[in-house]
C-alpha positions as CSV (number, residue, x, y, z in Angstrom):
1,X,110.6,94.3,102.1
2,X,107.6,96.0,101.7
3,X,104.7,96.1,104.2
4,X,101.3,98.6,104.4
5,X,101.7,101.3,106.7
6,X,100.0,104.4,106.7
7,X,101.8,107.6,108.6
8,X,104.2,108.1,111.1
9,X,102.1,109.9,113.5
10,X,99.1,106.8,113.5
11,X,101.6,104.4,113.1
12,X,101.2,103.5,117.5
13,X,97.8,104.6,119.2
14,X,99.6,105.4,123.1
15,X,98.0,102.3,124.1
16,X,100.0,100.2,121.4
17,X,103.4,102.2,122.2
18,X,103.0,101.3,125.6
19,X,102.4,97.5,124.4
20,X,105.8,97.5,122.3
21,X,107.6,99.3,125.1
22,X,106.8,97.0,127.6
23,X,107.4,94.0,125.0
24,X,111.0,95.5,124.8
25,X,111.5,96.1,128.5
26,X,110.3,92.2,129.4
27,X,112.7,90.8,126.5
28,X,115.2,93.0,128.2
29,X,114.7,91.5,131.3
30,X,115.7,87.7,129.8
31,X,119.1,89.1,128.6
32,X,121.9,91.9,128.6
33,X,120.7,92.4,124.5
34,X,119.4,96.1,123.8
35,X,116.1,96.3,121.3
36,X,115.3,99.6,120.1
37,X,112.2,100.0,117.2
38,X,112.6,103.5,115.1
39,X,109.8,104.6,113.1
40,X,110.2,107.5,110.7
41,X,108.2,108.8,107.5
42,X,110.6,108.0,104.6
43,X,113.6,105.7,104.0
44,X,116.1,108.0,102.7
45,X,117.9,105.3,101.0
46,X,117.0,102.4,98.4
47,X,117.2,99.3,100.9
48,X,116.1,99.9,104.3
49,X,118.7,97.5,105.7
50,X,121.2,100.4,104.7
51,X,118.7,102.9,106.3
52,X,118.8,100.9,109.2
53,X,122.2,100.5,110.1
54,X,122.8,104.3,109.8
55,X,120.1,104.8,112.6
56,X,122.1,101.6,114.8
57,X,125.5,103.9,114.4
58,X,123.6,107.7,114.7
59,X,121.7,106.1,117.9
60,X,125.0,104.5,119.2
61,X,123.7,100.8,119.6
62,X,127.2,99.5,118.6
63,X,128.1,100.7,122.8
64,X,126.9,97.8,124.5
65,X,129.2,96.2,126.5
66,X,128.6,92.5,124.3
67,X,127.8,94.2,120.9
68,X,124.6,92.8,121.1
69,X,121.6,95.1,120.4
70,X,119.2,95.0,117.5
71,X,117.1,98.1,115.5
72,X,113.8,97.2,114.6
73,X,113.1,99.9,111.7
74,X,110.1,100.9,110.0
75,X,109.9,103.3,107.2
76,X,105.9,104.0,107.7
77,X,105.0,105.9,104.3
78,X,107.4,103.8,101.9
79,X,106.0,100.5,103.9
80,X,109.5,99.3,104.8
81,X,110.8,97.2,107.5
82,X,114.2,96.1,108.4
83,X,116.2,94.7,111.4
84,X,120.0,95.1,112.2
85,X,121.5,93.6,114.5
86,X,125.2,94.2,115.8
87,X,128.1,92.4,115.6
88,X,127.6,90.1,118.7
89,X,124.1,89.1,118.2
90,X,124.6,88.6,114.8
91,X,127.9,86.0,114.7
92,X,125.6,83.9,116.9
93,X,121.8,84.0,114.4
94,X,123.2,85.2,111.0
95,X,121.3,85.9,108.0
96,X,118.8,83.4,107.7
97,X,117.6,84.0,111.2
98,X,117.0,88.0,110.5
99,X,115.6,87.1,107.1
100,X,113.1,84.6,108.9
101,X,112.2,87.2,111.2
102,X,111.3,90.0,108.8
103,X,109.4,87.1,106.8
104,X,107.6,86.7,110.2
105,X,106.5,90.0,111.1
106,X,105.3,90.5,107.4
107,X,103.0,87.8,108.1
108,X,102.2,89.0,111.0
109,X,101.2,91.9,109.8
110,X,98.7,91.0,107.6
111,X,97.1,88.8,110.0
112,X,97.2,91.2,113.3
113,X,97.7,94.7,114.1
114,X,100.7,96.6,113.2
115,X,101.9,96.9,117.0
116,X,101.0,93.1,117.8
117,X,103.2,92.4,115.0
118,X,105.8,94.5,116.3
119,X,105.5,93.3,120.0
120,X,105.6,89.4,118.6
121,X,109.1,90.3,117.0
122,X,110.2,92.0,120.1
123,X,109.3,88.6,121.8
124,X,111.2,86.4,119.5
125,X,114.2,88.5,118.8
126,X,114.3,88.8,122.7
127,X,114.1,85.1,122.7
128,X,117.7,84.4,120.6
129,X,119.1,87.7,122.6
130,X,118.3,85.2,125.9
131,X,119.6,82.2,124.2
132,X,122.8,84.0,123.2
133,X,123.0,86.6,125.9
134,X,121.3,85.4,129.1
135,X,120.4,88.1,131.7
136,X,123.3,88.5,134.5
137,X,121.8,90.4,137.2
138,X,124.7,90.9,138.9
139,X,126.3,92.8,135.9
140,X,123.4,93.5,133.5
141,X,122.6,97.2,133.4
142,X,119.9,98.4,130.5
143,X,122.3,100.3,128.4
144,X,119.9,102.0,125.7
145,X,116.5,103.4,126.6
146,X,113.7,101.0,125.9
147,X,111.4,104.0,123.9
148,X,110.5,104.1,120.7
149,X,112.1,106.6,118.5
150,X,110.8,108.5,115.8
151,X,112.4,109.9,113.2
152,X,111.4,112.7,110.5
């Protein structure tokens, strides 16, 4: 899907990183799920989906202990947005849930800021992680770093 970004390098003022950071680090704290959001220039491939689960493999989501961490991607300058989830998480939603939530954050999107957007779909895809994969703090350990990446 296709959504209207403009660069890379505006895509977060630091006050709008540090929104979606901490959105990911209090989603975190709800369940042993890992949420990552990668924003680079181009998709390098057709469908961002594809795109997207070469960044979950290259950043080494698929390690968590439950197989349950999800890439929030965003190709800024060909306006493209996908999420993958792994294997764990996604037994337990599917397709329909990860086709609801990109339908959501496009909405979003037109109605808010790019990073409210963004922190919202932290917030609900945190949500199913908790559902699925409630926080066990005696064994729950943040396994993947809670910063956004960027890409080329």
């Amino acid at each position: 899907m296709r959504i209207p970004f403009l660069s890379k390098k505006d895509f977060f003022t630091p006050d709008e990183k540090n929104q979606v950071v901490e959105a990911i680090r209090l989603a975190e704290k709800q369940t042993s799920g890992e949420i990552r959001v990668y924003v680079e220039s181009r998709c390098r491939f057709v469908d961002p989906l594809d795109r997207a689960a070469e960044i979950f493999w290259m950043l080494k989501m698929e390690a968590t202990e439950q197989r349950n961490a999800v890439l929030v991607y965003v190709a800024v300058k060909d306006r493209q947005l996908a999420l993958f989830g792994d294997k764990g998480i996604h037994e337990k939603v599917g397709n329909i849930f990860w086709n609801e939530k990109v339908n959501a954050i496009l909405h979003h999107i037109h109605k808010e800021s790019y990073a409210d957007a963004i922190v919202r779909m932290v917030g609900e895809i945190g949500e199913a992680l908790r559902f699925h994969f409630p926080y066990d703090k005696d064994g729950d350990k943040n396994e993947l770093s809670d910063d956004i990446v960027y890409g080329r």
